[in-house]
N, CA, C and O of each residue as an XYZ file, in Angstrom:
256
protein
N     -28.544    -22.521     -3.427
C     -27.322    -23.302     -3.310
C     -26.124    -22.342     -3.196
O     -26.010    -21.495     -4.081
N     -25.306    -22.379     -2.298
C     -24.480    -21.842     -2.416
C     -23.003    -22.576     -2.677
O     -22.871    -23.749     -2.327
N     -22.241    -22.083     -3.105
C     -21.067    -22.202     -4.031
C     -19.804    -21.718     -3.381
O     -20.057    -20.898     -2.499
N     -18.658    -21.940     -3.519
C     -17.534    -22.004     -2.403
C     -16.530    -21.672     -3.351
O     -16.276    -22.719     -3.947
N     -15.836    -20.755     -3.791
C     -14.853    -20.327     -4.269
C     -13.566    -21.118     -4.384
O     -12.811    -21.125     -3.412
N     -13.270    -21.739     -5.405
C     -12.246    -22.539     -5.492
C     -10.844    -21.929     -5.372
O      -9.907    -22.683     -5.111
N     -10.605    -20.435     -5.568
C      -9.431    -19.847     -5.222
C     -10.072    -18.600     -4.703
O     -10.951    -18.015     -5.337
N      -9.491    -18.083     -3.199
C     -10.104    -16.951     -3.152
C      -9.322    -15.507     -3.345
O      -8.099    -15.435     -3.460
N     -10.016    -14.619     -3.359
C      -9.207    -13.528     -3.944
C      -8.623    -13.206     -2.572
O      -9.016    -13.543     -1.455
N      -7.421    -12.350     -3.009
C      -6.681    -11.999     -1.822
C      -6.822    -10.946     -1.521
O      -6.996    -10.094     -2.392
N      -6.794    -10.499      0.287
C      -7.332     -8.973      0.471
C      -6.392     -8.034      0.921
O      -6.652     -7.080      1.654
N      -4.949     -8.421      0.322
C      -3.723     -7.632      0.187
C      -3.911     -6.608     -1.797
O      -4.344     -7.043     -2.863
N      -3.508     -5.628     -1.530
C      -3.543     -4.507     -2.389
C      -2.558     -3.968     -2.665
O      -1.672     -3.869     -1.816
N      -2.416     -3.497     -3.822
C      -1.238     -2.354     -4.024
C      -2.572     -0.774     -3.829
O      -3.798     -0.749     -3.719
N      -1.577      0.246     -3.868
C      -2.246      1.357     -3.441
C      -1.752      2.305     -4.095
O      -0.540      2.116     -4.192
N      -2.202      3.616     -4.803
C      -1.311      4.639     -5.432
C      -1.776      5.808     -4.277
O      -2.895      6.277     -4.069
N      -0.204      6.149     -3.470
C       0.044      7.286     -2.618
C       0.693      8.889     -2.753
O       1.828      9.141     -3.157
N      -0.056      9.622     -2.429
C       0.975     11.385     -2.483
C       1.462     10.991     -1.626
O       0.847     10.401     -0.737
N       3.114     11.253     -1.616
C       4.410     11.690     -0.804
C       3.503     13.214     -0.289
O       3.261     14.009     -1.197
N       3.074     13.545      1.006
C       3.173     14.687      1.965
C       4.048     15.396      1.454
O       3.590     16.414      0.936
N       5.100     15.277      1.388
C       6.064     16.365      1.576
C       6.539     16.928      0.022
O       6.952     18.053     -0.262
N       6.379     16.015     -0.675
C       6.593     16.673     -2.048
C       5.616     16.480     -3.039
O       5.693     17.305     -3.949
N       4.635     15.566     -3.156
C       3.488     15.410     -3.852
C       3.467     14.612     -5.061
O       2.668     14.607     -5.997
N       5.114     13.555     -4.717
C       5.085     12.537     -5.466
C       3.900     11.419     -5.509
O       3.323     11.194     -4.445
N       3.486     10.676     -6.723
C       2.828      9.949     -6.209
C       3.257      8.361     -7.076
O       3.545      8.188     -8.260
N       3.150      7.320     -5.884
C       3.695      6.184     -5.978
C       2.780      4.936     -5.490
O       1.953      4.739     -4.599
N       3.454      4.088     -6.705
C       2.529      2.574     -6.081
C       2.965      1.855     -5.287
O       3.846      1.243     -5.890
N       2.908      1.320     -3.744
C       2.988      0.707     -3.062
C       2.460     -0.215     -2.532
O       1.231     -0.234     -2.597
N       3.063     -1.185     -1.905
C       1.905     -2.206     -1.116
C       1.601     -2.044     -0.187
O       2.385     -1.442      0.546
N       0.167     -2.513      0.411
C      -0.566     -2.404      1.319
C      -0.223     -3.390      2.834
O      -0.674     -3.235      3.969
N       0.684     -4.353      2.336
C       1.246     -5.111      3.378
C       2.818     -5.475      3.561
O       3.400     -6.555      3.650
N       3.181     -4.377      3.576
C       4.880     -3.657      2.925
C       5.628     -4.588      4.322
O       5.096     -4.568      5.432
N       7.002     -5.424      4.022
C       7.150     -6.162      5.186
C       8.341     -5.439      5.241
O       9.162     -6.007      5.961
N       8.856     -4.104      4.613
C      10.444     -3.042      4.695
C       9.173     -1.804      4.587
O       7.985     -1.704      4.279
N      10.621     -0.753      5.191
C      10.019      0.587      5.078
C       9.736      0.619      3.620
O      10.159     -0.176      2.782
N       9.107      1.453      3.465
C       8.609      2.352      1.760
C       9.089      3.687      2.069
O       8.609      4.382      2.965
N      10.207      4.089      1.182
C      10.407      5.548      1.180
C      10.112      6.137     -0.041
O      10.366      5.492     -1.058
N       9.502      7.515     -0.150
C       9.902      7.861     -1.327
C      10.731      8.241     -2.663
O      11.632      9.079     -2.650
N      10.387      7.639     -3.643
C      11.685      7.531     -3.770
C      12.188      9.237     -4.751
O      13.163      9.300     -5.500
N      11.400     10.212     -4.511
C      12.252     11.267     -4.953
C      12.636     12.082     -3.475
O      13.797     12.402     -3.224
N      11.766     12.299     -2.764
C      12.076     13.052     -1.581
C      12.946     12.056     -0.118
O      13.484     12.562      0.866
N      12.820     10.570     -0.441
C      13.111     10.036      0.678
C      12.177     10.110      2.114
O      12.601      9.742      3.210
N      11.079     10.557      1.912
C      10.635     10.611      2.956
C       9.896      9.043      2.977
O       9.968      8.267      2.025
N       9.126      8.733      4.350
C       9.115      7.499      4.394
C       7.439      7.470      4.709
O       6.726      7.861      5.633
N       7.223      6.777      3.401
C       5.718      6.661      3.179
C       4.922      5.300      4.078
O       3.918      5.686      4.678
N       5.216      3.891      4.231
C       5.474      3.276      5.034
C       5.304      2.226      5.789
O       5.337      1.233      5.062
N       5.094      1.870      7.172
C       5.979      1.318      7.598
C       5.283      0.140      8.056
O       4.151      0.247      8.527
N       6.141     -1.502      7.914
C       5.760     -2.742      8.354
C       5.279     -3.015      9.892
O       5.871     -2.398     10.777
N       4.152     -3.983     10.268
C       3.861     -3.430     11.469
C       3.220     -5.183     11.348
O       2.459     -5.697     12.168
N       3.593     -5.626     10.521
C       3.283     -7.568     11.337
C       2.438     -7.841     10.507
O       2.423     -9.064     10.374
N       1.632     -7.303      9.794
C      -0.034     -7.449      8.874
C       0.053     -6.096      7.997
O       1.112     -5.652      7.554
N      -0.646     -5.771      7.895
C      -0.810     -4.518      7.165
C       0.147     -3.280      7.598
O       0.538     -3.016      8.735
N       0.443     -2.531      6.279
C       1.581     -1.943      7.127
C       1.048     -0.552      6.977
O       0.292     -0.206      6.071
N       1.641      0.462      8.234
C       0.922      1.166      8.479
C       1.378      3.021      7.287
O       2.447      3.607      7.463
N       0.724      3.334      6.649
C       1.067      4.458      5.176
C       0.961      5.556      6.080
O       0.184      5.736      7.018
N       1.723      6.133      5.706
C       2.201      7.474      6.151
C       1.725      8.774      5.219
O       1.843      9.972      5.473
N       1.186      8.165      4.131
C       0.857      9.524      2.956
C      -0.931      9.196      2.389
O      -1.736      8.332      2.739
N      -1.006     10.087      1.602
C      -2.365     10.182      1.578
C      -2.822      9.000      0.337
O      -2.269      9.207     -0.743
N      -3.595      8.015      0.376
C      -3.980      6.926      0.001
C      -4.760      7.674     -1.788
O      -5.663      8.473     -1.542
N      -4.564      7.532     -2.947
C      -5.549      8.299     -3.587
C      -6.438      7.059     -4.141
O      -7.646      6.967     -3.924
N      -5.555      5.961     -5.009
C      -6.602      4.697     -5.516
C      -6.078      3.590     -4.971
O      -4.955      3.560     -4.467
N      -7.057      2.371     -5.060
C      -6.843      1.422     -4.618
C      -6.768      0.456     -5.652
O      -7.799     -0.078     -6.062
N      -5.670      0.181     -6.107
C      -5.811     -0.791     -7.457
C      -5.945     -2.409     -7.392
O      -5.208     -3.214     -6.823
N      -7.046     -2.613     -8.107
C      -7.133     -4.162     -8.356
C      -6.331     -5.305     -8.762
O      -6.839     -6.424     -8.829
């Protein structure tokens, strides 16, 4: 028998990212609808693109 999920989980994420350029690391979302900059260096980690938005820095966890 199978069974049908009465709420389903959602497959939007937050994400913890290194800033490239300075090696900050920050939690962001995975479907960011504004730029994401960093916020010690300003560089721009990133960017909205309609659906998922596209990260500019190196992805380390993916939090639940």
């Amino acid at each position: 028998m199978v069974t049908k999920e009465l709420i389903p989980m959602p497959k939007s994420r937050f994400v913890k990212v290194v800033c490239p350029k300075c090696k900050n690391e920050q939690i962001i979302y995975n479907k960011a609808a504004t730029v994401v900059k960093c916020l010690v260096c300003g560089n721009v980690l990133a960017e909205p693109t309609g659906g998922k938005a596209k990260i500019h820095a190196k992805i380390v966890k993916v939090l639940s």
